[in-house]
VEXTOR-474347 format. One line per 10 residues: number of its first residue (from 1); their letters; for each residue x, y, z of N, C-alpha, C. Coordinates in Angstrom, 3 decimals. Layout:
NUM = A = X,Y,Z,X,Y,Z,X,Y,Z  ...
***
This chain:
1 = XXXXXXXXXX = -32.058,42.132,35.598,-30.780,42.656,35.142,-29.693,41.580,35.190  -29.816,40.336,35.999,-28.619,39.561,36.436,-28.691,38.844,35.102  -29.825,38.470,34.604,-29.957,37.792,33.351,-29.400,37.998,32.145  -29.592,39.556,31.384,-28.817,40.080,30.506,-27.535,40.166,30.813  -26.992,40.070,31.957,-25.375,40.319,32.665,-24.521,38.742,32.052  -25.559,37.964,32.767,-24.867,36.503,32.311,-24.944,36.190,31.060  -26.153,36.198,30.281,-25.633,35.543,29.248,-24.409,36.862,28.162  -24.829,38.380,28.356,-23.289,38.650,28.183,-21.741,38.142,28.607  -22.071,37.587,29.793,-20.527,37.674,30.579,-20.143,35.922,29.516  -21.234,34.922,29.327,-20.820,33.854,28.129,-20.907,33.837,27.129
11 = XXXXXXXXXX = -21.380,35.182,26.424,-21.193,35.255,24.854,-19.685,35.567,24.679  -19.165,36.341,25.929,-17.875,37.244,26.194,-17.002,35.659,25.923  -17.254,34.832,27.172,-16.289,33.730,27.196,-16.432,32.729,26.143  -17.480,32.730,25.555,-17.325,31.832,24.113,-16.561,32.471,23.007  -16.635,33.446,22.952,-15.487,34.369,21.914,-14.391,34.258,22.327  -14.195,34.397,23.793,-12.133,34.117,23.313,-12.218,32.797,23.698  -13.002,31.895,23.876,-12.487,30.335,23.919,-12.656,30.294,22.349  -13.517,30.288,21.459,-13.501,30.376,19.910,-12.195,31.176,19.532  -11.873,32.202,19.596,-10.187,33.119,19.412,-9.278,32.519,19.597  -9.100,31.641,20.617,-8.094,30.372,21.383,-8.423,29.461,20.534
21 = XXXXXXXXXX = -9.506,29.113,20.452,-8.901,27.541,19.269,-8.882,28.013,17.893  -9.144,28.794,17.343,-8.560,29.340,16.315,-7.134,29.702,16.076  -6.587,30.542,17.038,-5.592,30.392,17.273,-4.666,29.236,17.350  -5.036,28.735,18.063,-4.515,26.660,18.674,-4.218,26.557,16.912  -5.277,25.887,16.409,-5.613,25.330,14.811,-4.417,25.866,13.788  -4.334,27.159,13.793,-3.269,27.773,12.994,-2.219,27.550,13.423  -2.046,27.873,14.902,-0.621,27.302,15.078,-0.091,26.065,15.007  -0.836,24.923,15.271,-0.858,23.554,15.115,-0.528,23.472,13.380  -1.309,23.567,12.656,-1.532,23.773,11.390,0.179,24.042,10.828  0.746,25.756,11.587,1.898,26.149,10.841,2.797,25.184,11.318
31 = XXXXXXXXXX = 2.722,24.390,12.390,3.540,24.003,12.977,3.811,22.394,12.222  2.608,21.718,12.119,2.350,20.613,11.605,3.225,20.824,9.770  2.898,21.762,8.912,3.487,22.309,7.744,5.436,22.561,8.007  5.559,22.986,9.309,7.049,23.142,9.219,7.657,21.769,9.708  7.487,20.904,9.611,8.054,19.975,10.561,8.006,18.599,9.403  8.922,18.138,9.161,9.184,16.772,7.870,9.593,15.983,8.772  9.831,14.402,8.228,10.440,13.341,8.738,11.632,12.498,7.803  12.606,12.264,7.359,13.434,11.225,6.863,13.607,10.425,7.284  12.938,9.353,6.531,13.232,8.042,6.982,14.413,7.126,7.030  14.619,5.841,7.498,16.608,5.273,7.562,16.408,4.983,6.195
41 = XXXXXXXXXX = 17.730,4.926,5.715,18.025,4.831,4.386,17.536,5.930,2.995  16.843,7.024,3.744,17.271,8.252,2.878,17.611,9.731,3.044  17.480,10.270,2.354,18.135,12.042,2.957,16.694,12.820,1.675  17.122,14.070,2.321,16.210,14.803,2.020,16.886,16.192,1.237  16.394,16.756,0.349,17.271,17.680,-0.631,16.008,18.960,-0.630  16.326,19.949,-0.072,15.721,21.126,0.125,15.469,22.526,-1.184  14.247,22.039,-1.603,14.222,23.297,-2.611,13.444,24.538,-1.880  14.290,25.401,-1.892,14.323,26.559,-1.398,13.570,28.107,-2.384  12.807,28.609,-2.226,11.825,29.343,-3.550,12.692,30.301,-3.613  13.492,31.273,-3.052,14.101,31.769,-2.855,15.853,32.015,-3.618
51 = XXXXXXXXXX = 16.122,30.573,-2.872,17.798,30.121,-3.657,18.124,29.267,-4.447  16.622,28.600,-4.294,16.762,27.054,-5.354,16.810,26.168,-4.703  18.048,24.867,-5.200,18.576,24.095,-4.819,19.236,23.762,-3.360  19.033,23.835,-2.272,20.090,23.911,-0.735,21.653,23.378,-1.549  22.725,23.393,-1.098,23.892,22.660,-1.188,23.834,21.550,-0.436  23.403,21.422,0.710,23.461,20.612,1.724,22.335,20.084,1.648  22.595,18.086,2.101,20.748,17.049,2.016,20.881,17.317,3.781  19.855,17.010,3.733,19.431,16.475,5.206,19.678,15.172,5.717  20.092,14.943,6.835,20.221,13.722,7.261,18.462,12.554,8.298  18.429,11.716,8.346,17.484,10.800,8.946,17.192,11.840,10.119
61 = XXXXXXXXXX = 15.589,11.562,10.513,14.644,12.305,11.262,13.941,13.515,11.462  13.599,14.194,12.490,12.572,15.017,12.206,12.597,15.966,12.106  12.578,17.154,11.281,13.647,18.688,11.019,12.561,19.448,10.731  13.244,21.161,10.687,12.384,22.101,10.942,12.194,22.566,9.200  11.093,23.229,8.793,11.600,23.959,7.485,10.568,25.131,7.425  10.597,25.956,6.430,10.028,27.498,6.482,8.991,27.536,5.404  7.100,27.165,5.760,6.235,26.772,5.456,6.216,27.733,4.588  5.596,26.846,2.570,5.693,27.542,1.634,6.480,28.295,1.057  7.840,27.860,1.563,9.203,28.403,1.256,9.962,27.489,0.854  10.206,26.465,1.763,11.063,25.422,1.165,10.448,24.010,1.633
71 = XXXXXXXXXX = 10.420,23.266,0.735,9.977,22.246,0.069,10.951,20.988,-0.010  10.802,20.047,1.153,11.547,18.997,0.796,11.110,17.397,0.178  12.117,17.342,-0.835,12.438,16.139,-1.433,13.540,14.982,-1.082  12.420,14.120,-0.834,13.136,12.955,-0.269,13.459,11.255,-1.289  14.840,11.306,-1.021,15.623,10.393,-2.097,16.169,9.198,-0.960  16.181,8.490,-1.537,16.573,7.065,-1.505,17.911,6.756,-1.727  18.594,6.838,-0.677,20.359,6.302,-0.806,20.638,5.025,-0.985  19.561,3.729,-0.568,20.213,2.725,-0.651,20.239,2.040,-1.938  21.025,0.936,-1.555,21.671,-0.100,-2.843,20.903,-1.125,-3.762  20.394,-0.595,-5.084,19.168,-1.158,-5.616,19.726,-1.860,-6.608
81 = XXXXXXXXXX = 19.730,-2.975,-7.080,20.120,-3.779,-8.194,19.156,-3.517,-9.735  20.129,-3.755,-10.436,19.002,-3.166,-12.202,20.177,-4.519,-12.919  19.619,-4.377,-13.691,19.859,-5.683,-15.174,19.501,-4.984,-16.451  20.930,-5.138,-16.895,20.986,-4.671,-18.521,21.051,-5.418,-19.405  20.378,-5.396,-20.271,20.830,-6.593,-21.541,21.611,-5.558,-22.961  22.259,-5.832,-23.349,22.253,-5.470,-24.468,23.176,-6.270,-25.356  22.654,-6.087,-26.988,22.998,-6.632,-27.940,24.244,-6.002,-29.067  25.212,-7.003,-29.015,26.111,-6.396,-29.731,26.984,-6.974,-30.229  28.177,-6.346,-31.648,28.772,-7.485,-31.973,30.430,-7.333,-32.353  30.854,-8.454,-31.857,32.529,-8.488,-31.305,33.217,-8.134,-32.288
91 = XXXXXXXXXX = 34.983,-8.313,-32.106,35.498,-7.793,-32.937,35.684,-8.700,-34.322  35.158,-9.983,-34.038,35.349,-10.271,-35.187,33.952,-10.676,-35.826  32.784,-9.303,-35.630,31.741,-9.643,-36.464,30.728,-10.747,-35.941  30.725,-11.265,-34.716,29.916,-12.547,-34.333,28.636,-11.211,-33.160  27.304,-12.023,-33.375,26.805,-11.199,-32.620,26.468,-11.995,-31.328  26.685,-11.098,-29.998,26.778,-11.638,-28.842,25.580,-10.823,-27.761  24.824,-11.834,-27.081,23.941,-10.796,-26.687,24.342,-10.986,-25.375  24.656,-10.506,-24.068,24.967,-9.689,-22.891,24.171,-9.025,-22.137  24.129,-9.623,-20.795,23.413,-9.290,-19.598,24.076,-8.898,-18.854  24.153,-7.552,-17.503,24.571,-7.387,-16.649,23.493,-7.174,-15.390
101 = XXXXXXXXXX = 24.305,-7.267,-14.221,23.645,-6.859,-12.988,24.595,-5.908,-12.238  23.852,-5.230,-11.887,24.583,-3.759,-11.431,23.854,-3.287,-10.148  24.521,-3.231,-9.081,24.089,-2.797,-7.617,24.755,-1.274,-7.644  23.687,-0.438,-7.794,23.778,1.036,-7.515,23.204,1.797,-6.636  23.485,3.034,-6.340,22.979,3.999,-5.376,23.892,5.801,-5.758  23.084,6.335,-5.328,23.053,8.008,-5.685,24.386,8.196,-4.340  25.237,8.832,-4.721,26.892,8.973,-4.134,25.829,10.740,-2.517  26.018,10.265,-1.728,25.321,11.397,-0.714,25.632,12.369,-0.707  27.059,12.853,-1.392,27.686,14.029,-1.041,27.003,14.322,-2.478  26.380,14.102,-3.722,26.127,14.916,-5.150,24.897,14.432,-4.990
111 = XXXXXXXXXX = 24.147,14.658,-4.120,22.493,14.705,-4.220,21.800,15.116,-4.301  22.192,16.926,-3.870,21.850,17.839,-4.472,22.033,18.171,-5.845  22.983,17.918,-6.626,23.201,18.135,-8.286,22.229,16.932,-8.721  22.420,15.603,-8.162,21.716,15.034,-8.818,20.076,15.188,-8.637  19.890,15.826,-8.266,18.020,15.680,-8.104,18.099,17.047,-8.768  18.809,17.894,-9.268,18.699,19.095,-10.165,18.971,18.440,-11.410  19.989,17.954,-11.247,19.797,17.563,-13.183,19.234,16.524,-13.915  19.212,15.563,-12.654,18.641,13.887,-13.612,17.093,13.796,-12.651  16.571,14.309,-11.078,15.361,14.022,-10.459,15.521,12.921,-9.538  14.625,11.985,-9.747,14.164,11.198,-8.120,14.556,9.819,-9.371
121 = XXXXXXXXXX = 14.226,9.808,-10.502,14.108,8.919,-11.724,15.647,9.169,-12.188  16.562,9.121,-11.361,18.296,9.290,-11.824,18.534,7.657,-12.830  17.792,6.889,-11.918,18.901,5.472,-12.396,18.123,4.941,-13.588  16.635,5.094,-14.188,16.002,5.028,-15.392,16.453,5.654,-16.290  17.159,7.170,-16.133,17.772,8.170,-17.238,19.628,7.801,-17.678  20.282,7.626,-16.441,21.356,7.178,-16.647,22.114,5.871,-16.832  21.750,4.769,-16.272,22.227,3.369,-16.190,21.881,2.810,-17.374  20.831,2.566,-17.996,20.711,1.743,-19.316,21.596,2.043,-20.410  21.577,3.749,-20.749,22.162,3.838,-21.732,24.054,4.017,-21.790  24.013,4.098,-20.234,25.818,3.786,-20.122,26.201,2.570,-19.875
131 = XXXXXXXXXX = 25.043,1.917,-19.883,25.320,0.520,-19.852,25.328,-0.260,-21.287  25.122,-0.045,-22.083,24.474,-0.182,-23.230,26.349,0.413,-24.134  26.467,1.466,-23.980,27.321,2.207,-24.196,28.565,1.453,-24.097  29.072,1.183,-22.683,30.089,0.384,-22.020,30.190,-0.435,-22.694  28.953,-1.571,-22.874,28.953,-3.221,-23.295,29.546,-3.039,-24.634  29.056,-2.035,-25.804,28.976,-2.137,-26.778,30.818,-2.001,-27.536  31.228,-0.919,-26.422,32.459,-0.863,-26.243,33.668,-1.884,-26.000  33.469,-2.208,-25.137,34.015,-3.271,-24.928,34.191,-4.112,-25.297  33.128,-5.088,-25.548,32.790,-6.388,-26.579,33.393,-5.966,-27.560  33.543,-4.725,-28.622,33.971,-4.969,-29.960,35.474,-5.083,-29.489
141 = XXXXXXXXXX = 36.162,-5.189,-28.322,37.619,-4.894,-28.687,38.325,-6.410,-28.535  37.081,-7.492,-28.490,37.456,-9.080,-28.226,36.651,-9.880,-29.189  37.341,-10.851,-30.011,36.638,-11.592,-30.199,36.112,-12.768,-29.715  34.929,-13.233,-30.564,33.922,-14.010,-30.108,34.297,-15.117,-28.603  35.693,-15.788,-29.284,36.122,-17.026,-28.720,36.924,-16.441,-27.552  37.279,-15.013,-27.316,38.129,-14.530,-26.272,37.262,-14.059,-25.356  35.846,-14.310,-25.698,35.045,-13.699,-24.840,34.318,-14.836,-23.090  34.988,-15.978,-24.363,34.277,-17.333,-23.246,35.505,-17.718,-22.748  37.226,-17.259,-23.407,37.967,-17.734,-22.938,38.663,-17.210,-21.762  38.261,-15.496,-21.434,38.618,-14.450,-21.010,37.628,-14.041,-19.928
151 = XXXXXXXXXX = 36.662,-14.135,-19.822,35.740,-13.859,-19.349,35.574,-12.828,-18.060  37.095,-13.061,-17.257,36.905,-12.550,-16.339,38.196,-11.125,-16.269  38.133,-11.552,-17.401,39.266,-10.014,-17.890,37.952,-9.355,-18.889  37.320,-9.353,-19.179,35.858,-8.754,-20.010,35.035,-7.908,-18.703  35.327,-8.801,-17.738,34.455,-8.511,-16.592,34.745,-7.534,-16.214  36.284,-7.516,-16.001,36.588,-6.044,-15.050,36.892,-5.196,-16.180  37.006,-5.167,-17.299,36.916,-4.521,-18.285,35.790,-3.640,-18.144  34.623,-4.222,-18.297,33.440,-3.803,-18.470,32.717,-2.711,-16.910  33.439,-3.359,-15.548,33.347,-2.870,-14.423,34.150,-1.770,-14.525  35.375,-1.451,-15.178,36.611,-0.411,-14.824,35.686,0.436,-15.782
161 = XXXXXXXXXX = 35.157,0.466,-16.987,33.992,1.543,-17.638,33.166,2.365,-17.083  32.400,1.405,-16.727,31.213,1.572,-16.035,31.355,2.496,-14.708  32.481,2.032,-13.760,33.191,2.888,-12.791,32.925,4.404,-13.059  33.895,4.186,-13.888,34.251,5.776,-14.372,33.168,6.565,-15.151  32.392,6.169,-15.906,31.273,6.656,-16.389,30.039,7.529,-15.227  29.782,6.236,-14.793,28.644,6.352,-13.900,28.836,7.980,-12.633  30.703,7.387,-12.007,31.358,8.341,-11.900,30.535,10.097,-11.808  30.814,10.053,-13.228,30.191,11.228,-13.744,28.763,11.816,-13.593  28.132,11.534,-13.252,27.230,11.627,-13.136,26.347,11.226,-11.174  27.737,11.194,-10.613,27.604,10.764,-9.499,26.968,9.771,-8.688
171 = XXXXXXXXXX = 27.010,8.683,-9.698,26.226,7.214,-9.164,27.455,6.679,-8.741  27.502,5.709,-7.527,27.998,4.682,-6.944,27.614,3.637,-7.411  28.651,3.031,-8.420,28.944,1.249,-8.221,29.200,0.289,-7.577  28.425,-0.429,-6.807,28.806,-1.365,-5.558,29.233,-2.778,-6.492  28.879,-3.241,-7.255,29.076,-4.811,-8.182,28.545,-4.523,-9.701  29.289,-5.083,-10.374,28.954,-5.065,-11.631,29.389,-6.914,-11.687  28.381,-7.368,-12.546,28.680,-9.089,-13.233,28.054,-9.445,-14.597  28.699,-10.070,-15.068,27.974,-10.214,-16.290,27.324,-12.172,-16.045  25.898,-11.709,-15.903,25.058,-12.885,-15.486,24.783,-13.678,-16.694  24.742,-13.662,-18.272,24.685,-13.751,-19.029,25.371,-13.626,-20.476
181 = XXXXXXXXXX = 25.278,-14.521,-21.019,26.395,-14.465,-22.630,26.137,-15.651,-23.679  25.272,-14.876,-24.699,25.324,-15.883,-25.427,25.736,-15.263,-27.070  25.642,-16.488,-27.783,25.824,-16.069,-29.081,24.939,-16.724,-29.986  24.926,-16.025,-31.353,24.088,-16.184,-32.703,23.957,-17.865,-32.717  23.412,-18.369,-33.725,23.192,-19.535,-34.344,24.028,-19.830,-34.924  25.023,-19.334,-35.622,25.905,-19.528,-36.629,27.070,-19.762,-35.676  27.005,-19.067,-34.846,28.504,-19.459,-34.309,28.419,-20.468,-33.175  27.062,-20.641,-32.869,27.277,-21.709,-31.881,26.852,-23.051,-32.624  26.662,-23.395,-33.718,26.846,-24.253,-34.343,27.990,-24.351,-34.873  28.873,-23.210,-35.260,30.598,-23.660,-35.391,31.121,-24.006,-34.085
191 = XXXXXXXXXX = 30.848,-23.381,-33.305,31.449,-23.989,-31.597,31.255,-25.491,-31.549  29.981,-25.976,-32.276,29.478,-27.255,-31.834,30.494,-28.411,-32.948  30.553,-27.532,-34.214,31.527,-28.519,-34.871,32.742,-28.455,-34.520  33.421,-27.480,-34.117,34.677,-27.300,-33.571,34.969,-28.399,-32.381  33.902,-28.414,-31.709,33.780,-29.945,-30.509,34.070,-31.130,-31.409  33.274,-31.035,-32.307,32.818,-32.464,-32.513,34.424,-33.030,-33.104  35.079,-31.784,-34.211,36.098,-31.946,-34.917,37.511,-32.687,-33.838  36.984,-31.637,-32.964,38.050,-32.035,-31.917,38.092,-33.470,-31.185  36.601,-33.786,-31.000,36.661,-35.206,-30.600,37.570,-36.191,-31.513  36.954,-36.049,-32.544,37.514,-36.920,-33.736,38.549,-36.863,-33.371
201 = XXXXXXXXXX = 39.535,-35.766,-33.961,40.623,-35.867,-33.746,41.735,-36.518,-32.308  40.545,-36.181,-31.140,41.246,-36.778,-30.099,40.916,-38.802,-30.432  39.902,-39.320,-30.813,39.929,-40.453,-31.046,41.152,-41.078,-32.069  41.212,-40.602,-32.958,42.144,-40.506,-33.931,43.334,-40.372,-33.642  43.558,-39.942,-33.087,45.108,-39.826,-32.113,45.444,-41.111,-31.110  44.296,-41.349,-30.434,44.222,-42.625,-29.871,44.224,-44.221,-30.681  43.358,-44.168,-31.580,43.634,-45.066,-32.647,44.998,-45.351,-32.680  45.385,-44.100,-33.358,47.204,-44.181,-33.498,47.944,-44.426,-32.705  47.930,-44.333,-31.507,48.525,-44.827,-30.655,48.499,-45.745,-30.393  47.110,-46.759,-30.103,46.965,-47.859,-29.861,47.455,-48.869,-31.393
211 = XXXXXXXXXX = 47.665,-48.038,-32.374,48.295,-49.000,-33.515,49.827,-49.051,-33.256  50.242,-47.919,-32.763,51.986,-47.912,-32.585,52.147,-49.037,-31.161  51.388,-48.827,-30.418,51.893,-49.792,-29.299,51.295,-51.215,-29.689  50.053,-51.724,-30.445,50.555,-52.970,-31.159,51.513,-53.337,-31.753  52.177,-52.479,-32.530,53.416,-52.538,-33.664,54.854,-52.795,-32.826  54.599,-52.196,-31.800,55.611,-52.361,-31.017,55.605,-53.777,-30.460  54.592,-53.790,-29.895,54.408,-55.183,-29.178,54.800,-56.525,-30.207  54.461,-56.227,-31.030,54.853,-56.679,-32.464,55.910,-57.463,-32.386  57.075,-56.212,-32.738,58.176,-56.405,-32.698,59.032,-57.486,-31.755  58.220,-56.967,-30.456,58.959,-57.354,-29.173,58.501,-59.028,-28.963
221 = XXXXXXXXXX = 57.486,-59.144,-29.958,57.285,-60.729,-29.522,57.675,-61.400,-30.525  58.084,-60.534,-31.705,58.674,-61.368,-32.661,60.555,-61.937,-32.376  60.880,-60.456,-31.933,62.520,-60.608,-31.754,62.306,-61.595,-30.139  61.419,-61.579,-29.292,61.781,-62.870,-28.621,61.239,-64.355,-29.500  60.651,-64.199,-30.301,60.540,-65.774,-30.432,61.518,-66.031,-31.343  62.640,-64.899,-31.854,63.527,-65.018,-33.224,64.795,-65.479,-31.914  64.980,-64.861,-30.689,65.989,-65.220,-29.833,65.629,-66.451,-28.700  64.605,-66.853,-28.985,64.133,-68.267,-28.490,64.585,-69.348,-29.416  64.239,-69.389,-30.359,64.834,-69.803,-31.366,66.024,-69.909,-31.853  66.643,-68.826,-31.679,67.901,-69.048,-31.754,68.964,-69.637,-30.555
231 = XXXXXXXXXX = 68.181,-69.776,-29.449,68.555,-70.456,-28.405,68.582,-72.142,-28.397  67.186,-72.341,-29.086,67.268,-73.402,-29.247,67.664,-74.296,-30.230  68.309,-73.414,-31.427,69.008,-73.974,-32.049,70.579,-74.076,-31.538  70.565,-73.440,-30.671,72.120,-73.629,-29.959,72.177,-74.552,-29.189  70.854,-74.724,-28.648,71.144,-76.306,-27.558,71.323,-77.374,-28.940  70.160,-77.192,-29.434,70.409,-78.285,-30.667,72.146,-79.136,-31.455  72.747,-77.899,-31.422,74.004,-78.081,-32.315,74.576,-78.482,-30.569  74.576,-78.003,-29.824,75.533,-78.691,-28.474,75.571,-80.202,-27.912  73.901,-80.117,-27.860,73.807,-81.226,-27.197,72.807,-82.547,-27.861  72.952,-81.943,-29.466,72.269,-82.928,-30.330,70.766,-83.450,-29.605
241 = XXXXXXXXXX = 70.335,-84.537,-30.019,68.980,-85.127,-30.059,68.569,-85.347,-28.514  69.501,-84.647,-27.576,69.114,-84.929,-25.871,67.923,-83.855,-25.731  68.204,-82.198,-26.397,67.689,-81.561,-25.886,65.925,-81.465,-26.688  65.595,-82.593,-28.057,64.460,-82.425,-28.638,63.822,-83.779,-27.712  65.008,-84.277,-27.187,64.199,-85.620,-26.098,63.361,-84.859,-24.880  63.849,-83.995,-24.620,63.875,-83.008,-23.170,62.772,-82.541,-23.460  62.310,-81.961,-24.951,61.297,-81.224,-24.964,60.031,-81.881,-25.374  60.475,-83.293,-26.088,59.269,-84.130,-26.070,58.773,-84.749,-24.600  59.788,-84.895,-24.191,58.935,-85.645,-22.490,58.147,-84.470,-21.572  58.691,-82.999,-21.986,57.891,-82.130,-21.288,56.659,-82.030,-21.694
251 = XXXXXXXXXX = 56.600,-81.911,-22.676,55.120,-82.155,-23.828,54.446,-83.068,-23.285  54.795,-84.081,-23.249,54.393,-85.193,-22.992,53.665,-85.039,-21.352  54.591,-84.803,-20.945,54.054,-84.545,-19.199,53.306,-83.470,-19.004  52.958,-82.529,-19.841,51.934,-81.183,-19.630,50.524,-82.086,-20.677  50.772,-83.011,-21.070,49.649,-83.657,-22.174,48.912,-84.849,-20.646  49.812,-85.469,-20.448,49.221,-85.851,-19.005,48.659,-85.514,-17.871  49.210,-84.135,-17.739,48.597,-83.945,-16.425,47.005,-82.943,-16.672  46.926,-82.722,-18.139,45.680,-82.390,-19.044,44.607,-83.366,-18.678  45.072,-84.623,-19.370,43.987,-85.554,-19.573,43.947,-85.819,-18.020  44.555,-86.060,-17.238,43.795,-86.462,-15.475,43.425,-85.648,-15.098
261 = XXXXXXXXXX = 42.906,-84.511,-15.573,41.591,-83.651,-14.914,40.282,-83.765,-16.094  40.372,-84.864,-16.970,39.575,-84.587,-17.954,38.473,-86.330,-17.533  37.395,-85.989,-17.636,36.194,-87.026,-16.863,35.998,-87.987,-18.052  36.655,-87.672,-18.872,35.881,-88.343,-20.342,36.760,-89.212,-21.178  38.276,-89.423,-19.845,39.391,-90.424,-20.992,38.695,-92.012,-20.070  39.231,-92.543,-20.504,39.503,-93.882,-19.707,40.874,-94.691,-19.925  41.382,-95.267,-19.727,42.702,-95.490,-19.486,42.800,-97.249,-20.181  43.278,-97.452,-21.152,43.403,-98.977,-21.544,44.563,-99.306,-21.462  45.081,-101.491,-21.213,46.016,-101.317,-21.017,46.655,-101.679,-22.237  48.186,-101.427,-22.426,49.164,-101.449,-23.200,48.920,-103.332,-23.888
271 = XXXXXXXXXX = 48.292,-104.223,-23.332,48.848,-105.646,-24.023,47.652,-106.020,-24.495  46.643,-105.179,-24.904,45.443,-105.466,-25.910,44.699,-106.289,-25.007  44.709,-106.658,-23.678,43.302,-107.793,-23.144,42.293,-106.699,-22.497  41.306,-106.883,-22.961,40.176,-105.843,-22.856,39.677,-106.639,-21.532  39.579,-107.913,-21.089,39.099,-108.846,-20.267,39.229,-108.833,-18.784  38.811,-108.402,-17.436,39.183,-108.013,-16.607,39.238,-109.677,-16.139  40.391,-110.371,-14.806,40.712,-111.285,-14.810,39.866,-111.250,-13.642  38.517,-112.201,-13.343,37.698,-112.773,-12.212,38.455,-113.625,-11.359  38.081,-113.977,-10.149,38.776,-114.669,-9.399,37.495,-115.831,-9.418  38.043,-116.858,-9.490,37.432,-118.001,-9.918,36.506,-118.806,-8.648
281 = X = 35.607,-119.165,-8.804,35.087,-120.201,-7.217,35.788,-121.061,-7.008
***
């Protein structure tokens, strides 16, 4: 009898230890299902089967929610950079093609609207084509040459748009720049003659100048040798044939002190005897 007793009394205790971890499993299970994590740098937006949308995201770490009821979606707040190009053409008809870089992020307080109307894919649906939009805007209200001359009035031009646009739709603008700017063939080969024209002309200007300050110089060495001259015709009439004596002996003495640095005169004397006089035995 003790035999049939025992292995009843452990069929007994294997059933509620089996009841107990069954139990355990499900509750683990519901428990494991109610319990999410947010990671740093995002929040979490609660769809609710019930009400929909929550009003309110969730903030970073580990929160409770109501298994098969509500359903959280987790978004990405931080600051992601994108690059726009687009092509377009100014106000005076030149076509200019345009790059931007744009540091964005989803605004925390409209994160709930935004994951209802635009999703997790907000900045693929909205940024290109208001970017695109903006540029196209803008650019036509400058022309070509105000665009390289201005550049940084285009800039915040194009940033004060974009602001307000994006705005709408509840994206945050952290930087907008325009990394890029070029233009057609046609006009940057007029840019290139416009250089070249300009060189010319700056040489050409110089020319001229350097002809007026010969001309001048000109002048100035003519009216002194016309008042040298006329100086020395005044000694002339004063002091008659003293002062053409004066100027021949100076001559004369700048002609001398020439030839005694010169290796190649030799010196003969004045009474024709070529004969050097020996002293006799």
């Amino acid at each position: 009898m003790a035999v049939p007793e025992s292995a009843a009394l452990a069929a007994k205790v294997l059933s509620n230890v089996m009841r107990y971890a069954v139990g355990l499993g499900v509750g683990a299970s519901v428990l494991q299902t109610s319990l999410y994590t947010v990671d740093g740098g995002e929040r979490a937006v609660i769809f609710d089967r019930f009400r929909g949308i929550l009003p309110e995201n969730v903030g970073e770490g580990t929160h409770f929610r109501i298994p098969w009821v509500q359903t959280p979606n987790i978004m990405d707040i931080r600051t992601r950079p994108r690059s726009i190009s687009s092509v377009t053409g100014t106000k005076d008809l030149q076509m200019v093609n345009m790059s931007l870089r744009i540091l964005s992020k989803p605004s925390e307080t409209k994160l709930p609207q935004i994951f209802q109307s635009l999703g997790n894919d907000w900045e693929e649906r909205v940024l290109p084509s208001i970017g695109n939009e903006v540029v196209k805007a803008t650019v036509a209200q400058y022309n070509a040459e105000q665009l390289l001359t201005q550049r940084d009035k285009v800039s915040r031009a194009v940033r004060d748009s974009l602001l307000a646009r994006a705005a709408d739709f509840g994206i945050v603008l952290e930087d907008v720049a325009i990394t890029h700017l070029s233009f057609g063939t046609e006009f940057t080969r007029a840019v290139e003659m416009k250089q070249v024209a300009e060189q010319d002309a700056e040489r050409a200007k110089f020319v001229v100048m350097k002809a007026e300050q010969e001309r001048n110089a000109a002048v100035i060495r003519a009216e002194g040798e016309s008042e040298s001259a006329k100086l020395i015709s005044e000694a002339t009439k004063t002091y008659g044939a003293g002062m053409l004596e004066l100027r021949r002996i100076e001559a004369a003495k700048d002609i001398a002190e020439v030839l005694s640095k010169s290796r190649n005169v030799i010196y003969m004397p004045n009474t024709g005897n070529m004969l050097m006089q020996m002293p006799s035995n």
